[in-house]
C-alpha positions, 0 to 999 in steps of 0.5 A: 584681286577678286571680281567687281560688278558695275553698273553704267549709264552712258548719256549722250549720242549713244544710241544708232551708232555701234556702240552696244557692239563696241561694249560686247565686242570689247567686254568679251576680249576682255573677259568681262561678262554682263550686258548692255541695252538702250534705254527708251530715254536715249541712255545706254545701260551696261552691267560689266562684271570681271576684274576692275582693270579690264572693265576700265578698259571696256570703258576707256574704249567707249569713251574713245568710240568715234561715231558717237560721243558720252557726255556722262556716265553714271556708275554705281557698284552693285553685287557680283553674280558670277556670270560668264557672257557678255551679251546684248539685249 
């Protein structure tokens, strides 16, 4: 199975409450490289490249952060860039 690259927006109670580190914390368990931020509009933005099972994991455990919540998600698929870090910006 070869590597995906996505691209999140996560709307909703997002910002102030952990969620980048939950995003980094579990990317990098995962072995999933790319990079989440805020958003000025309140949204938190994330690119995640790695194998589609481990990046859906990343993102069921943000579904499942308690201090905040998701009201949606957007998610497009972009072009892999063979990145290594999962990093906070």
């Amino acid at each position: 199975m070869e590597k995906i690259r996505r691209r999140y927006v996560f709307h909703g109670n997002v910002q102030g409450v952990g969620f980048r580190y939950k995003a980094c914390y579990t990317a990098r368990n995962r072995s999933v490289s790319g990079w989440v931020k805020n958003c000025s509009d309140g949204t938190v933005e994330m690119e995640a490249e790695g194998y589609p099972a481990d990046i859906d994991a990343v993102v069921r455990a943000l579904e499942e952060h308690t201090w905040g919540y998701i009201d949606s998600i957007e998610t497009d698929n972009i072009p892999p860039e063979g990145s290594y870090n999962f990093d906070i910006r």
